[in-house]
C-alpha positions as CSV (number, residue, x, y, z in Angstrom):
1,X,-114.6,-28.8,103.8
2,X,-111.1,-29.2,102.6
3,X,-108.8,-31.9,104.0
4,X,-105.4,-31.7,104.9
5,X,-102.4,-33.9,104.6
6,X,-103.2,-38.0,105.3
7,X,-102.4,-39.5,108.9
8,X,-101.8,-42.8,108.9
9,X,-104.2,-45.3,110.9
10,X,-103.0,-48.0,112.9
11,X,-103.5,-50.7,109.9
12,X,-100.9,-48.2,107.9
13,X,-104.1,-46.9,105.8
14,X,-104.2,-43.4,105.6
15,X,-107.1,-41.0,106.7
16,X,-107.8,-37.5,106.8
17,X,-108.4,-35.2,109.1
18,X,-110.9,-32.1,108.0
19,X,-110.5,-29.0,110.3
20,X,-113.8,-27.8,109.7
21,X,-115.7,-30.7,110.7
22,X,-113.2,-31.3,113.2
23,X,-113.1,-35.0,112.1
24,X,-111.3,-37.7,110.6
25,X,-113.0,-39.6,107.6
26,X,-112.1,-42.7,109.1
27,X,-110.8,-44.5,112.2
28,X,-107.2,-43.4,113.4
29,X,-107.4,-47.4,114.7
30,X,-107.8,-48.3,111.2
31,X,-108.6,-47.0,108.3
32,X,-109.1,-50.1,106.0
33,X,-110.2,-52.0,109.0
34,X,-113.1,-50.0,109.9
35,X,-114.6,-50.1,106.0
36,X,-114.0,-53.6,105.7
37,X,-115.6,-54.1,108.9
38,X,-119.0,-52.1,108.7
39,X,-119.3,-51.8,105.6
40,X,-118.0,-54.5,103.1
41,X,-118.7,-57.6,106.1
42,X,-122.1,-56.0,107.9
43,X,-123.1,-54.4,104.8
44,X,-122.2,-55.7,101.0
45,X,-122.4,-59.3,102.8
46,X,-124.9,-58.6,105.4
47,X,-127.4,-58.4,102.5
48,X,-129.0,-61.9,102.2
49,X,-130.8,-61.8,99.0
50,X,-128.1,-61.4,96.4
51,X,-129.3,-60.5,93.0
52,X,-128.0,-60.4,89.6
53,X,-126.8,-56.9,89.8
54,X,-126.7,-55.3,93.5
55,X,-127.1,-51.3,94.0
56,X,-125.6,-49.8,96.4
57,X,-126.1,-45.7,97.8
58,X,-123.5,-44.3,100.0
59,X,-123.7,-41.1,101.8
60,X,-120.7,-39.3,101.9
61,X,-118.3,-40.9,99.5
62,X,-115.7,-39.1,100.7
63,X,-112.1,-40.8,100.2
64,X,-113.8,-43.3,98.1
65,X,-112.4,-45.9,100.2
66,X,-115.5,-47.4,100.6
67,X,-116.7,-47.5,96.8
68,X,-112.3,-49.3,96.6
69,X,-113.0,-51.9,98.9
70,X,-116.8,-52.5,96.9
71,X,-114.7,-52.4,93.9
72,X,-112.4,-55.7,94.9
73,X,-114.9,-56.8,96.6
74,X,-117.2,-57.5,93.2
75,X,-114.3,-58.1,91.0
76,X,-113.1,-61.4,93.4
77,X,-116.8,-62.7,93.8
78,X,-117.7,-61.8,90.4
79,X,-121.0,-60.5,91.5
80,X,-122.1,-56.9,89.2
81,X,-122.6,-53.8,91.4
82,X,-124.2,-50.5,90.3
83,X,-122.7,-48.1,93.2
84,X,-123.9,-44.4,93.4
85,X,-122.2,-41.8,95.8
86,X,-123.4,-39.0,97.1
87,X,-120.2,-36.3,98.0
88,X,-121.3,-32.1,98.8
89,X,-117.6,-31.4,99.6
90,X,-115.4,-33.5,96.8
91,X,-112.1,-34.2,98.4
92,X,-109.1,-32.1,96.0
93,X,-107.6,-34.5,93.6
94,X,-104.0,-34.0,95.2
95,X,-105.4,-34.7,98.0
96,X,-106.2,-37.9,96.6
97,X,-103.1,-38.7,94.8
98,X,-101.6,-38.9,98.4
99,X,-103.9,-41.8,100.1
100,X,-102.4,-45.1,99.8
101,X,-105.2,-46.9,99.5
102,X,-104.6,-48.1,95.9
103,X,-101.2,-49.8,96.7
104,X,-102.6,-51.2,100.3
105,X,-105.5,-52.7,98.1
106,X,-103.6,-54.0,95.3
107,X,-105.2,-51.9,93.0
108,X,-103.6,-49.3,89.6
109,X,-103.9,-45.7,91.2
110,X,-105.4,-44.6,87.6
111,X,-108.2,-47.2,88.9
112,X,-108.8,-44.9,92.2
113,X,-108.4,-41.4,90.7
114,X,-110.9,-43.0,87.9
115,X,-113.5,-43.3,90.4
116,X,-113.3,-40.0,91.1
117,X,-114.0,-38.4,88.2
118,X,-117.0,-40.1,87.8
119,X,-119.3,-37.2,87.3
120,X,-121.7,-39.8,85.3
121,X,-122.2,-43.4,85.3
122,X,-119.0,-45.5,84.2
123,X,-118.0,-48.8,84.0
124,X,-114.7,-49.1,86.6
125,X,-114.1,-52.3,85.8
126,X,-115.7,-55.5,85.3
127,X,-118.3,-55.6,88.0
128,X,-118.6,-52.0,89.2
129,X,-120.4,-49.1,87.7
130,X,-120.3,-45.8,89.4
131,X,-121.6,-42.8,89.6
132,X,-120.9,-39.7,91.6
133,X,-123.3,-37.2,92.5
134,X,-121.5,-33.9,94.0
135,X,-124.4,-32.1,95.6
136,X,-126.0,-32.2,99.2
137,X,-128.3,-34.8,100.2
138,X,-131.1,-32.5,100.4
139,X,-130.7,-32.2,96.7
140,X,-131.0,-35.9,96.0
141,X,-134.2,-37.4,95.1
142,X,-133.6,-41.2,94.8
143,X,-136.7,-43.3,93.2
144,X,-138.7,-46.0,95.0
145,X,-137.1,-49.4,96.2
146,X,-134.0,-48.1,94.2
147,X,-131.1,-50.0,96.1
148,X,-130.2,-52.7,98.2
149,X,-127.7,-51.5,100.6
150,X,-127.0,-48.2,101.9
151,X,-123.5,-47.1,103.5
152,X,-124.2,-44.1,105.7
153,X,-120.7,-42.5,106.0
154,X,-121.3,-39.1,107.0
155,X,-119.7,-36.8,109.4
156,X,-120.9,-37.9,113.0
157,X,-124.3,-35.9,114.1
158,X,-122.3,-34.0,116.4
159,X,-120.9,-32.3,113.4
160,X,-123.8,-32.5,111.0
161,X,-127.0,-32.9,112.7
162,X,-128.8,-32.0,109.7
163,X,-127.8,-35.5,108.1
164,X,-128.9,-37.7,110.9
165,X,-132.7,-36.6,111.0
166,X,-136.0,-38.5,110.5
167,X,-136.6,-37.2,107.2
168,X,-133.2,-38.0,106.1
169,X,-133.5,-41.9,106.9
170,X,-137.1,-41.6,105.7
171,X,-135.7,-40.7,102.4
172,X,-133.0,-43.7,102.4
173,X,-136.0,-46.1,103.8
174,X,-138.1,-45.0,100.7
175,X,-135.0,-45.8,98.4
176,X,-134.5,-49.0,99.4
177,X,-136.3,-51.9,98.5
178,X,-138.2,-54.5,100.7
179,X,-135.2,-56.4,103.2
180,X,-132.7,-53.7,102.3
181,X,-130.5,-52.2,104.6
182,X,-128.4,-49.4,106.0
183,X,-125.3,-49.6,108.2
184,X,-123.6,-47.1,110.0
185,X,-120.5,-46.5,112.2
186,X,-122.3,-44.0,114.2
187,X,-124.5,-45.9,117.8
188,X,-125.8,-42.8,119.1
189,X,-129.0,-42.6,120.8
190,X,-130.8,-39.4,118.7
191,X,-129.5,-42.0,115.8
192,X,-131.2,-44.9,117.0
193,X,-134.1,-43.2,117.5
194,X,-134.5,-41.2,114.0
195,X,-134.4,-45.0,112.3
196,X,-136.8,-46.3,114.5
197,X,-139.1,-43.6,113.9
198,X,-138.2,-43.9,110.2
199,X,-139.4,-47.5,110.0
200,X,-136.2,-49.3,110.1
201,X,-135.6,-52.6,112.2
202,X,-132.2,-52.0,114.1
203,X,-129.4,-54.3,115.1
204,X,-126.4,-53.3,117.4
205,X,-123.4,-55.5,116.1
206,X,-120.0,-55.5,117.5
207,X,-117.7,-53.0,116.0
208,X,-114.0,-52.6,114.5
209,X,-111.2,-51.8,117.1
210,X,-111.9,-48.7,119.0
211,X,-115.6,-49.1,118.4
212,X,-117.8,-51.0,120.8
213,X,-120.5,-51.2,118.2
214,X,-122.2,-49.8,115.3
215,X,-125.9,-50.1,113.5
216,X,-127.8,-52.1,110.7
217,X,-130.4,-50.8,110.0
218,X,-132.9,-53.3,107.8
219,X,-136.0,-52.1,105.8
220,X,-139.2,-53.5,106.8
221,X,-141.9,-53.3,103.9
């Protein structure tokens, strides 16, 4: 699933577009925005019960915008993060040299293209570990009441169904611990109803422009 050249979202953040999925990896209304949004606000701070060191999962790490923004995120509140990513189809590293994420974000470029070539665990800076899986979901076997918050970035079901099931979120339910949660751009109904039947508690929350609304997911132990 190779990308091609960045577009430029209506914040001025850059996304892709990937031909074969016949998607962009994030909002042409905002790149940044949209992150920020569902994931950093409804996510990294929807999370009520902060600990000492918080562990985050998220599927489809993609552009690695989402691991960025995590990044700042910890290093302004000074709280540690352990973030794992799971990415089957690794975005080329030109590819990456191209998104200006690292100067919208205030952050050394070396920083960004660090994160991506982090095959095993690394300290990224002061507050984030991370670690990069590059193999399919299917593959990955988390442990018990392993994290706190999942981001669930993948390609919508339309364009993988097979990541969207009831064993899928029955996985990520397992991996989370008690009060944990999962948030997700994606509102649609066969979505809805694979966390329901998964055991998750679900909350429709108003989403970033050009989204009505997107999901939260919380664990319910």
């Amino acid at each position: 699933m190779k990308p091609g050249k960045p577009v430029k979202t209506k914040d001025g953040s850059h996304t892709l577009f990937n031909e074969k999925a016949g998607e962009h990896y994030h909002s042409v209304f905002g790149a940044i925005q949209e992150s920020e949004h569902i994931f950093i606000r409804a996510g990294l701070e929807g999370y009520k019960n902060l600990e000492n060191e918080l562990r985050i999962l998220e599927i489809g790490f993609g552009t690695g915008l989402n691991g960025l923004l995590t990044l700042n995120w910890a290093e302004k509140h000074h709280q540690h993060i352990q973030y794992t990513g799971i990415e089957a189809f690794p975005v080329m590293q030109s590819t990456l040299k191209e998104l200006n994420y690292p100067v919208l974000l205030h952050v050394d470029s070396t920083i960004f293209m660090k994160m991506h070539s982090s095959s095993e665990r690394r300290q990224i800076l002061s507050f984030l570990s991370l670690h990069v899986l590059y193999e399919k979901l299917r593959d990955y076997h988390p442990a018990s009441n392993r994290f706190h918050v999942v981001f669930f970035d993948a390609f919508s079901p339309d364009s993988q169904p097979e990541m969207w099931t009831e064993e899928v979120f029955v996985k990520l339910y397992n991996a989370l611990v008690p009060g944990g949660i999962l948030v997700t751009y994606s509102c649609k109904g066969t979505v809805k109803r694979a966390l329901k039947a998964a055991g998750f508690r679900l909350e429709k929350l108003p989403g970033p422009p050009g989204k009505r609304e997107f999901l939260r997911a919380t664990v319910q132990k």
